[in-house]
N, C-alpha and C positions, 0 to 999 in steps of 0.2 A: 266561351262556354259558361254556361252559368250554373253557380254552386248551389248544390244540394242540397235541402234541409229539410227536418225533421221536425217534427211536434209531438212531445212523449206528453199526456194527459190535453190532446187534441178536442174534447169535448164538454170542458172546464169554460169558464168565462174568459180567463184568461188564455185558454187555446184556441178561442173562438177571433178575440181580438190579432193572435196572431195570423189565423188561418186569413182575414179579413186584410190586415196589413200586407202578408207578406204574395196575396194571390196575384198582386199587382205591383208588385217590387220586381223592376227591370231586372234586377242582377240573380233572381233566388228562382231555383225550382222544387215547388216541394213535392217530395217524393215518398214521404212516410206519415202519415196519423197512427199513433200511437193512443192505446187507453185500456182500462181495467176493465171497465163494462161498458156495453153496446157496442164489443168486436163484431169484425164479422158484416158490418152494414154499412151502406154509403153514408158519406158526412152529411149530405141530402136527408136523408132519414131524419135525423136530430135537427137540422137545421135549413129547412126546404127552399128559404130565401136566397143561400148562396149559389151562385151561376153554377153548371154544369161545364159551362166553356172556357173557365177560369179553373173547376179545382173540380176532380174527378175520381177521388179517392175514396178507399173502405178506411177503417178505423182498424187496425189490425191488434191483437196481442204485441206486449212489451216484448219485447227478444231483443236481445244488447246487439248479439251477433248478425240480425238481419239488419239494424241501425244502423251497423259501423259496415256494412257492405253496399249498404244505399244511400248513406247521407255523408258531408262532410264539415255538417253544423248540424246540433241538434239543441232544441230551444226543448228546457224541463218545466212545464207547466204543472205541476206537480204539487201535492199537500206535504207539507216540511214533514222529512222523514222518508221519503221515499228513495229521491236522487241521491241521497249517500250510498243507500244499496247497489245504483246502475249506472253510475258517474266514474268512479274509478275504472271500471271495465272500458269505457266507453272513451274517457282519456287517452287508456293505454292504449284501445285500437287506432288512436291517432283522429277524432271526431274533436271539433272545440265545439264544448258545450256553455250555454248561456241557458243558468239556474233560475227560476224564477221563485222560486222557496227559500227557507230560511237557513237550507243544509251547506251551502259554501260561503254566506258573507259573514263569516266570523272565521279568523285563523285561528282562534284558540278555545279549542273545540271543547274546554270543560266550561266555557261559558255557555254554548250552544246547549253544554248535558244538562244544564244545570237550569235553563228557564224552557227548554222542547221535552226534557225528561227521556231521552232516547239515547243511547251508549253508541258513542262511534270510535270506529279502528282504523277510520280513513286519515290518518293525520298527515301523512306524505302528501296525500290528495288536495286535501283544502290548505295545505302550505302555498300552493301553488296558484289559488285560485285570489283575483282581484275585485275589488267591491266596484261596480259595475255603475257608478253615479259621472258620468263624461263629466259634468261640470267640475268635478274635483277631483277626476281622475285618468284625465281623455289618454294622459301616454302612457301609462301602464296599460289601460283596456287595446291599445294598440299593440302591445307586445302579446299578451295574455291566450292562454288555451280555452281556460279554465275562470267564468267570471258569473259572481255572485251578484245576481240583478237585486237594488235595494227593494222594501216592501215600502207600501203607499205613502204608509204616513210619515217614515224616516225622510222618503225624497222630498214630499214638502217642508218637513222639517229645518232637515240641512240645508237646502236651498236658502230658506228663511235665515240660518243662525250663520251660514259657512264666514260672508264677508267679516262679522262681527267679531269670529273668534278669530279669524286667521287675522285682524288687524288688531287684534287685544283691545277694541272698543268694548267691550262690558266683561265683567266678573264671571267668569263660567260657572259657578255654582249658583248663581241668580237666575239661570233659565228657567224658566215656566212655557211648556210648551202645553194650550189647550188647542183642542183635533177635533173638527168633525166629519164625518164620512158617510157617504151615502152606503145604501143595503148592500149593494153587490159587490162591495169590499168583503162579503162573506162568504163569497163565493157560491155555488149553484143548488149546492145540497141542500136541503131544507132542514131548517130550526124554524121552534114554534118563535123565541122572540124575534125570527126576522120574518113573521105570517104577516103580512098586509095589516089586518087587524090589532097586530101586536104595534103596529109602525108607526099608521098612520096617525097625523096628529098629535104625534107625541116625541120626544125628544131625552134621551136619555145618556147620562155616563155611565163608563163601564169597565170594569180590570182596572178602576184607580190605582197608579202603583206598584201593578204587577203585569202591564201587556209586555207579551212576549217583543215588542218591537222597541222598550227600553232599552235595553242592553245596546242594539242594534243601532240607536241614534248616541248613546253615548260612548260608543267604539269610536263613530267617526268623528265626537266633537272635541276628545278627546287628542286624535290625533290632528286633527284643524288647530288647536288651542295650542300644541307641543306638549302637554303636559299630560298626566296619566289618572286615572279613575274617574273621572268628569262626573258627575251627577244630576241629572235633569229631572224634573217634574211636569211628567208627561201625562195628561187626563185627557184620554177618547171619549167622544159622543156619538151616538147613530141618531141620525136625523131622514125626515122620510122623505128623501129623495134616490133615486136609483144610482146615481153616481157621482163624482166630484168629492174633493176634501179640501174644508177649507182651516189652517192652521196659523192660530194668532200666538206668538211669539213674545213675552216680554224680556228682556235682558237689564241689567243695571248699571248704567255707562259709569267706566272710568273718569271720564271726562264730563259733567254734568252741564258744561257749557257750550256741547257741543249743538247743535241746531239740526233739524230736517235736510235741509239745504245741503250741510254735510254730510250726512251719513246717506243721504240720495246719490251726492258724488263718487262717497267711493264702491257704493253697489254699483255705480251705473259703471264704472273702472273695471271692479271684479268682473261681469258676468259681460263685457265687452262684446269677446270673442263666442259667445253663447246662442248661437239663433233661437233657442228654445226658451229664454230665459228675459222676460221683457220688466223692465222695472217704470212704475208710473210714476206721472207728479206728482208735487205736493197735493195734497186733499182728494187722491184717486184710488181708493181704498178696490181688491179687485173682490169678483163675483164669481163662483160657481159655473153658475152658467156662460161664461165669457171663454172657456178652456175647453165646455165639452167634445166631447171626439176628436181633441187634439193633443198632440206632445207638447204643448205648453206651460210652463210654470211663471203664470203672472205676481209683482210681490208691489208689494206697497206699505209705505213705511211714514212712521213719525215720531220722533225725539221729544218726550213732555218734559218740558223745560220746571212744571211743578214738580215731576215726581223723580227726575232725574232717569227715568227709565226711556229704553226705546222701545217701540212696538211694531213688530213688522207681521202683516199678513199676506200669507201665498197660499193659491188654491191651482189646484190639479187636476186632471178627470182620473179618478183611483186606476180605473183599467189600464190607462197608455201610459201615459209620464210615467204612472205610479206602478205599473204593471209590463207588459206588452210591448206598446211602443218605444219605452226605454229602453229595453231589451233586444229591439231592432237598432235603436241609433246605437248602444252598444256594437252590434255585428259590422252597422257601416263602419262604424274606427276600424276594428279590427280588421277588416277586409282591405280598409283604405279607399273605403268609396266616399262621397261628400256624406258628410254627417245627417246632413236634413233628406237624404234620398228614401223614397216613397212613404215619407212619413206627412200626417195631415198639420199643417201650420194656421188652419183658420178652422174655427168652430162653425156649429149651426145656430143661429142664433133667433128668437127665441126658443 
């Protein structure tokens, strides 16, 4: 019999990617779309390309209680702040939910108060709930009810940085993480600075200093490192392209005589066991477009022997790896199906 699931904010880019993944996932039935606006109408309506013979559903009103009677996973597609309100319910009715917002990967929720500005009383809740990255966290998201899918830019991030801190190859307060990310990292609503016009051609930084998705990368590098308050220098750009993020990494090696060669070894060590996680030769620096429409996180790396620094680059497609997709190979652990089941491993190229 194959388990039931749900999509609360079904009509998001990120509910779109799932509805996309999961219509064709051997083991999942979905049985619920979920959304605030455009109840009431076929998913067909909003989005005419997807098959009829695949996915057959209305968009209905939120309701916890008709959730936990028809699903028995429920994927929160959702703008951070929402799922604290309808996660606890949805726990207690015995549903394992996988958050795609910023409201459960943080256990200590005056962190969360203090860069989303929203008062939460769920603390039993999100005690419970695990940071949702397989690469750094495959046997807890196994055990887990309740699991906090990381956002775009952290999972290329931590991919980038995880080997370095867990082997105490560079200084953890020498990180310099610079981000760039295509528009639909903004999700579907309209702002004037993501208008076409505002975009095109042009290339901008943004929240130097203050994206809410700090916090969220130096939680986990923190606990990679063993040590506590980590601080990273994290600057996002929007560049006009519609998806992908690509993040260059610089760190301060301990050892300055360490070589390429090396530090290729022990990524290629770490992420072994990783099907989604491909590390390149020396001088194969990856691309954007080499990831698209896949759960891929390709990384490429080099040890500057002048400046004693390493520099590693990994790029993502924002919606799957960064969004979506992760959030399925999440459910495979949990479930205990293979890790890589119906998710895409080769892009379209060009």
């Amino acid at each position: 019999m194959k388990t039931t699931v749900g999509i609360v904010g079904a009509t998001g880019y990120g509910g779109l990617q799932l509805i996309r993944i999961l219509m064709d996932h051997p083991e999942v039935e979905l049985t619920y779309l979920g959304a605030n606006r455009n109840t009431d109408v076929p998913i067909q309506k909003l989005y005419p390309f997807l098959p009829e013979d695949k996915i057959n559903l209305i968009c209905e009103p939120i309701v916890p209680s008709r959730i936990i009677e028809r699903c028995q996973v429920v994927f929160m597609a959702v703008p951070n702040g929402i799922a604290a309100d309808l996660v606890p319910e949805l726990v207690a009715g015995g549903c394992q939910v996988l958050d795609l917002s910023a409201d459960y990967r943080f256990q200590d929720l005056h962190l969360y108060e203090q860069w989303y500005a929203k008062p939460r009383t769920d603390h039993a809740t999100a005690q419970q709930s695990v940071y949702g990255l397989p690469e750094l966290y495959r046997e807890r998201i196994k055990r887990a009810q309740l699991i906090g899918c990381p956002g775009c830019y952290p999972t290329a991030s931590l991919l980038a940085a995880a080997p370095l801190l867990k082997q105490g190859l560079v200084l953890p307060e020498s990180l310099i993480i610079d981000a760039k990310s295509g528009t639909s990292g903004a999700g579907r609503e309209a702002h004037v600075d993501q208008l076409f016009a505002e975009v095109d051609g042009s290339v901008r930084a943004y929240k130097i200093g203050r994206h809410r998705h700090t916090p969220e990368i130096e939680q986990i590098c923190s606990d990679l490192a063993g040590t506590k308050n980590i601080q990273v220098q994290f600057t996002p750009h929007l560049v006009p392209m519609t998806r992908g993020i690509l993040v260059t990494l610089y760190g301060q090696m301990r050892d300055p005589g360490l070589v390429t060669e090396d530090i290729l070894t022990i990524y290629e060590a770490f992420y072994r066991h990783s099907p989604f996680v491909k590390v390149f030769k020396i001088d194969i620096y990856p691309q954007t477009k080499w990831v698209i429409g896949t759960n891929n996180c390709f990384i490429g790396l080099e040890a500057d022997s002048r400046t004693g620094r390493v520099v590693v680059v990994a790029v993502i497609d924002n919606l799957l790896k960064g969004q979506s997709a992760q959030a399925v190979q999440c459910l495979n652990l949990r479930q205990g199906w293979p890790e890589t089941l119906g998710l895409p491993q080769t892009g379209y190229y060009p």
